[in-house]
N, C-alpha and C positions, 0 to 999 in steps of 0.2 A: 504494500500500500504506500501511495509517494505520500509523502506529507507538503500541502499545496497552501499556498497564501496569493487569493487576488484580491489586487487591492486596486482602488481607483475613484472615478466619483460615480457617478448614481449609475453611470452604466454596466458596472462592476455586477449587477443585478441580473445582468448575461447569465453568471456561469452560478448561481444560486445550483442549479443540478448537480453541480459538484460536491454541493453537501453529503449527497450520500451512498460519497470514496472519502470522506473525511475532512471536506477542504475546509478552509477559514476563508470567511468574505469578509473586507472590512470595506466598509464607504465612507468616502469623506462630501458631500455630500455640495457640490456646486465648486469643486478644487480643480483652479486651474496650476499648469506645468509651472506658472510664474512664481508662485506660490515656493512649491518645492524646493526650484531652485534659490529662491530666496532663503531658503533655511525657517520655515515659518512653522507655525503649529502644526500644522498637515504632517510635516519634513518628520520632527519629532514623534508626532504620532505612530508613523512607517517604522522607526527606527524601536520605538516600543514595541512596534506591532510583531517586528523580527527576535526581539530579545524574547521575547516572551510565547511566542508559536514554535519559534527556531526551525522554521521552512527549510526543505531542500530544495524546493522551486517556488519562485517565486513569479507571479504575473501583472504588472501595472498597466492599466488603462487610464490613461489620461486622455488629454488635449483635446476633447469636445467644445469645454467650457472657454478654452481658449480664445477656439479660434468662429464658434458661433456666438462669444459674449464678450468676451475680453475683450476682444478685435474693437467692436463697436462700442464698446463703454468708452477705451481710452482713443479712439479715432474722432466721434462725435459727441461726447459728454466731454470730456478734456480738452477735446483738440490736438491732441501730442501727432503729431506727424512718423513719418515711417513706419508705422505699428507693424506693419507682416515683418519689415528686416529686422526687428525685435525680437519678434517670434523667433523666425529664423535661428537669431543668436544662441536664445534661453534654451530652446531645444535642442541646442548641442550640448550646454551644458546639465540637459535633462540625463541625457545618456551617460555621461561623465559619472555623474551625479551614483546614477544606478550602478554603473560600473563597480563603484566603490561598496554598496550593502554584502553585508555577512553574510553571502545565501550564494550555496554551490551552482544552480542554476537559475541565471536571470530571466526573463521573458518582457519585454514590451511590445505591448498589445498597440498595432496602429491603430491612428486615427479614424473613427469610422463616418461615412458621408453624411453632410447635413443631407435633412430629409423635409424639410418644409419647403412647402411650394412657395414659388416667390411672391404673388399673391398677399399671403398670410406672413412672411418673412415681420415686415413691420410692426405687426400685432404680435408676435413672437419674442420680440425685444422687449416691447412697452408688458406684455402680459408677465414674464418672468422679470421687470423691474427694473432690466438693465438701460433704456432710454423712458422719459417722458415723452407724453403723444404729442409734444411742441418739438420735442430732441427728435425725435426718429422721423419727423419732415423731409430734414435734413440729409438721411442715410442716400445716396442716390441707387439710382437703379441698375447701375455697372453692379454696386457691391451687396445689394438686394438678390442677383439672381445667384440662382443653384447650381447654373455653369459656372460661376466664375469662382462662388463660395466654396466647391466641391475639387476647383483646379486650385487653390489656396492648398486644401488639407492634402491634397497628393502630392503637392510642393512638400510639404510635411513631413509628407510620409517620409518619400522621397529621403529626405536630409535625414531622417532614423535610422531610415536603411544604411546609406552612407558611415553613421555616425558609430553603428552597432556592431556593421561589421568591422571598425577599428576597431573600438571594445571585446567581441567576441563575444556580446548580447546575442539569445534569439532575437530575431524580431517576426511578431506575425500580423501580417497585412492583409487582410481581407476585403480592402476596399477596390481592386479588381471586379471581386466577384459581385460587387454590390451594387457596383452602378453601370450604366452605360451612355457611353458622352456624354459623361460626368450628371446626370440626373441618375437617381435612386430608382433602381427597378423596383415592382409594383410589388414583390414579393416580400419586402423589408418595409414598408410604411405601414406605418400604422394611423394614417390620414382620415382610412374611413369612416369613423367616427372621433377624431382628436385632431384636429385642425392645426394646430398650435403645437402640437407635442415634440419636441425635439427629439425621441426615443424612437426605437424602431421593433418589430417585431424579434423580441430578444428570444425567444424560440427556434426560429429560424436563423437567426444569427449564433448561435449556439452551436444548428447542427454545421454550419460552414466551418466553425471552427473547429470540431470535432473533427471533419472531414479535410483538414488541412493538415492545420500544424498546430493541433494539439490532439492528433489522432493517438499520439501513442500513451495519452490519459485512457482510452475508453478498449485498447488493442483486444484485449478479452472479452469486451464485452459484445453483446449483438445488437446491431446497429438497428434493427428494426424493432426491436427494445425499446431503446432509449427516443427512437422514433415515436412511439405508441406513449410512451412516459411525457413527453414534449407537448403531444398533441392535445393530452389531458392538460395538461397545465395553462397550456394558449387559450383552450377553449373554457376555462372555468376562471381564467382570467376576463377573457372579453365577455364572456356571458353577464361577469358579476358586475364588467362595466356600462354593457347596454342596456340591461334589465332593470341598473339604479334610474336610467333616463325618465324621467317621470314626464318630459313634452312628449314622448313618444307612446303609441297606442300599441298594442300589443302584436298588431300585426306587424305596422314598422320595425315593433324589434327584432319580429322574426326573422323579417327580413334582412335588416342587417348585422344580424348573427349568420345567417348564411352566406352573406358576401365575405365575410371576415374570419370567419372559421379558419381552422388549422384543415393546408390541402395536401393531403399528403401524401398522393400523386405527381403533383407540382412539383415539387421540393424535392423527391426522389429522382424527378427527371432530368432536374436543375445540376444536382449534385452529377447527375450520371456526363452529362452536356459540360459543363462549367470546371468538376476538379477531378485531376488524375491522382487517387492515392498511392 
C-alpha cells in the first residue's frame, strides 16, 4: 500500500477516491502558487502536513486560482502590469520550491483548463469576489475569452514541464486531453446546471488521471470497478445538486439529471481514442 498525500486547493477534491488505498487529502482552500512561494501559511501548513503523514509520494495541485483569479485581481483591481511574466517567474520557483520537500516521490499535478464560457467569465470574477461589477467592466474581451485564458495555462504548463524535468519532479498534465483548440470538451464541464463554477467534472477527471500517469496507483485494481464506483459518486452528487433546485419542476429535473448523468460509454471511448496506456 503507497502511502499518498495530495495536497492542493479545492481541486484537490479530484482524487477524494483515493481515500480508500489510504491516501490523505489536504485542501487549502482558494491557494494560489504565489502564496507558496512566498513562504506563507499555506507553505507551513505542507511542510506540517509532511512531518506528520510522512508520504512517500506526494501530489500538489495548484495554479487554478492563479491564473483564473490572481491574474485578474492584480491586473485590474491593482493595476500592476506584467502579471503573466510574474506568473511565469513564481512558477519556476514553485518547482524549486517542491524540489526541496522531504518526500521520496514528488508529483505536480498540471494546471487544469478554465472551463467557463466567456459569456459568464465576468460574472465569475464578480460572483467569487475577486473584481467589483464597476472593476470587471474593465477586464477586456482578448482576456475574457477561453482561447486565450486556456493558451495562458498551457504557457504554464509548459514552463512545469520544463522546470520538472530539471528537478527530476513527475509532472502530470492532463490538459491535452481536456481541451480542444484550447476550449474545454463537453465531457469535463460541468456548465449544465452551474454556470459560474470554475470546477469540472472531477469524476471524469479522475478517471484520465488514472488512465495516464497515475495508473500505477490503481495497477491491480479493475478498471471497470473503479469505473462503476465513479459513476455512483457523479450521479449522487448531481442528483443531490438538481433535486435541491427548488425553480425547477420535477420534470425539468428529470430532465436535466439525464443530460448530466455519468456516461459511461462516452468516457470509455474517450479513454480508448485519446490515451495509450
Amino acid at each position: 500500500m503507497y502511502n499518498l498525500l495530495f495536497i492542493g486547493d479545492s481541486n484537490v477534491y479530484i482524487f477524494n477516491y483515493f481515500r480508500k488505498f489510504g491516501a490523505k487529502i489536504v485542501k487549502f482552500k482558494g491557494a494560489p502558487i504565489k502564496g507558496l512561494v512566498n513562504k506563507n501559511d499555506n507553505y507551513r501548513a505542507l511542510i506540517s502536513n509532511i512531518k506528520r503523514f510522512k508520504p512517500d509520494h506526494i501530489f500538489l495541485i495548484f495554479g487554478v486560482v492563479d491564473l483564473n483569479f490572481y491574474y485578474y485581481f492584480k491586473k485590474y483591481k491593482e493595476n500592476k502590469k506584467n502579471i503573466f511574466e510574474d506568473i511565469k517567474t513564481y512558477v519556476k520557483d514553485y518547482v524549486k520550491m517542491v524540489s526541496e520537500l522531504d518526500v521520496k516521490n514528488k508529483y505536480i499535478l498540471g494546471i487544469l483548463p478554465s472551463p467557463i464560457k466567456d459569456k459568464y467569465f465576468r460574472d465569475t470574477l464578480v460572483g467569487y469576489g475577486i473584481l467589483t461589477e464597476e472593476e470587471v467592466k474593465n477586464v477586456t474581451d482578448d482576456d475574457i475569452m477561453m482561447v486565450n485564458r486556456n493558451k495562458r495555462i498551457e504557457q504554464i504548463n509548459n514552463i512545469l514541464k520544463t522546470e520538472c524535468e530539471k528537478y527530476n519532479i513527475n509532472l502530470c498534465d492532463i490538459f491535452p486531453f481536456t481541451t480542444k483548440k484550447y476550449k474545454l470538451r463537453k465531457l469535463f464541464s460541468l456548465g449544465t446546471y452551474s454556470r459560474l463554477n470554475i470546477h469540472h467534472r472531477y469524476e471524469y477527471l479522475l478517471i484520465i488521471f488514472i488512465n495516464s500517469c497515475l495508473s500505477f496507483l490503481t495497477k491491480d485494481k479493475d478498471m471497470n470497478i473503479i469505473i462503476n464506483d465513479l459513476e455512483k459518486i457523479f450521479n449522487d452528487y448531481i442528483s443531490d445538486r438538481i433535486y435541491d433546485k427548488e425553480e425547477l419542476t420535477k420534470e425539468e429535473k428529470d430532465k436535466l439529471y439525464e443530460k448530466t448523468k455519468f456516461d459511461k460509454e462516452k468516457i470509455i471511448n474517450f479513454i480508448k481514442k485519446k490515451i495509450i496506456l
